[in-house]
N, C-alpha and C positions, 0 to 999 in steps of 0.2 A: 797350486802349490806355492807358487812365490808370494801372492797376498798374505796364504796362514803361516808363512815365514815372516814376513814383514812386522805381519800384528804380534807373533812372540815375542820378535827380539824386538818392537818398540818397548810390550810390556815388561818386557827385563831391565832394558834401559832406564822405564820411571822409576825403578828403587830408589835412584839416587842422584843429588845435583851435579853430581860429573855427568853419569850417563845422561841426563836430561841436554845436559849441555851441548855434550859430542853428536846426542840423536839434532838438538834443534839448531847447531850450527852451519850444516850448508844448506840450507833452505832460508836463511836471511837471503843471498842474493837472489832467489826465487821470488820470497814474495816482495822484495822491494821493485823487479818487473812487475809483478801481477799489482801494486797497490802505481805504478802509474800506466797501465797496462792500460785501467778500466779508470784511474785517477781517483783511489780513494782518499776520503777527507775524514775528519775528525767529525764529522756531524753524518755522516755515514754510519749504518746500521747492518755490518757483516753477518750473512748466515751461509758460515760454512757446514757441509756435509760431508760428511766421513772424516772426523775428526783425530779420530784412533786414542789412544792409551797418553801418549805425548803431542801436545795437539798444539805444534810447532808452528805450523799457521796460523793459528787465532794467537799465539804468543808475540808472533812477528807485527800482525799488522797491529793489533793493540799498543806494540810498543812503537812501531816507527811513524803511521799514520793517527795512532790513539783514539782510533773509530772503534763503538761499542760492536762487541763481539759474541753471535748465537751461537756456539756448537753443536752438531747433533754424532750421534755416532749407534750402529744396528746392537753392535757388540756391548752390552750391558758391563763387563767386567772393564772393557774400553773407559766405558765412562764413569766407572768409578775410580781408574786409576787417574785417571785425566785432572776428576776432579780433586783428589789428591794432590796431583802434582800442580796443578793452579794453586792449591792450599800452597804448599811449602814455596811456592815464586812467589806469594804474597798476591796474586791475581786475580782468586778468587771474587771478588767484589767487582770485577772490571769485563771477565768471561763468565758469560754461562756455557754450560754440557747439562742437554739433554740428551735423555734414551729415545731414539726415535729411528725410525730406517729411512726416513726422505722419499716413501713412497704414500705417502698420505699427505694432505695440508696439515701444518703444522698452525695455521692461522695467527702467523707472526707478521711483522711488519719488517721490511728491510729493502733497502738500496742494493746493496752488492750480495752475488749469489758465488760463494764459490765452491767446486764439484770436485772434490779428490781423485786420484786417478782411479784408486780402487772401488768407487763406489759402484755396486752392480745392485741389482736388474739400470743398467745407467737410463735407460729408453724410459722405463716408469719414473724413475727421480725428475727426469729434466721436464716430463709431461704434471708434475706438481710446482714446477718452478714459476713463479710468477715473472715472465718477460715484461710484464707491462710496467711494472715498478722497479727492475732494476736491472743492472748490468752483470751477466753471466759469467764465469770462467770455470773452463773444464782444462784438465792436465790430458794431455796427447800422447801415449804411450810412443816410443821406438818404433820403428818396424822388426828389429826384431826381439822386440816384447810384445809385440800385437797382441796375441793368440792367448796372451795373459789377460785380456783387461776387455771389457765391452768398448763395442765400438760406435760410435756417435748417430744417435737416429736422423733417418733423412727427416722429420721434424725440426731440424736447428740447421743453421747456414756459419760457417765461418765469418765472422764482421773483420778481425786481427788477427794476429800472434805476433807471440814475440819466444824467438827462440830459449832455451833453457838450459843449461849443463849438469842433468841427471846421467844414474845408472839407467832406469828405466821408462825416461821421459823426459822429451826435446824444447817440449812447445805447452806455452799456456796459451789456450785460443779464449777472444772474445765471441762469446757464440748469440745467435739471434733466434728468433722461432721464423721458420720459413712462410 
């Protein structure tokens, strides 16, 4: 119930560059942890999953570390508002949003992997994730938002974290394949 809340009231939000604003303002000091987290650079090739509607990560890192950026996201209407709203930030040329669910190879090439907290089946996503070519980050729900969110397969090992100041999420972990 709180994920299909989430993704309305993002997709309400993309109508307009106030709302874009307000949705992608507290998550700059999120991902400026997660881009030295894992120490992204400008010659880095981000593929984020579960992008959503306002795709406030891939807006962050593009602008603060300016490393090119995949989107994917399950939710089809997701990513046509996304791409929309990349249109009107003028970003479009700089992100891509694909339709895709993260549970097949996408046969992309990228350095840094990063895992939205909402993203489920999470166990099939991370087992498509290429370890061998890049560095992982998955968002770590509360404990008392557990029971909302998948929980991390014994398949991956914690490398880091670094604390976070969410509603419903503490920690960006660097994750490994065990």
């Amino acid at each position: 119930m709180i994920k299909e809340a989430i993704r309305v009231m993002e997709k309400f939000m993309s109508y307009s560059r106030f709302g874009i604003y307000l949705y992608c303002r507290p998550y700059k000091k999120i991902v400026e942890n997660e881009i030295r987290l894992v120490d992204i650079k400008d010659t880095d090739v981000v593929f984020l999953i579960g992008s959503g509607a306002i795709p406030f990560t891939a807006i962050w890192i593009m602008r603060l570390s300016e490393a090119r950026v995949i989107c994917v996201d399950s939710d089809l209407k997701a990513v046509k508002r996304s791409r929309k709203v990349l249109k009107k930030l003028r970003l479009d040329e700089k992100i891509t949003v694909k339709h895709h669910d993260g549970r097949t190879d996408l046969d992309i090439l990228y350095s840094v992997c990063i895992i939205a907290l909402q993203v489920s089946p999470l166990a099939e996503v991370i087992d498509q994730v290429r370890f061998d070519q890049s560095r992982v980050i998955v968002r770590l729900p509360k404990v008392s938002y557990a029971k909302h969110y998948d929980v991390l397969p014994n398949s991956v090992k914690i490398r880091e974290v670094i604390g976070q100041e969410m509603k419903a999420f503490d920690r960006s972990a660097w994750i490994e394949k065990v």
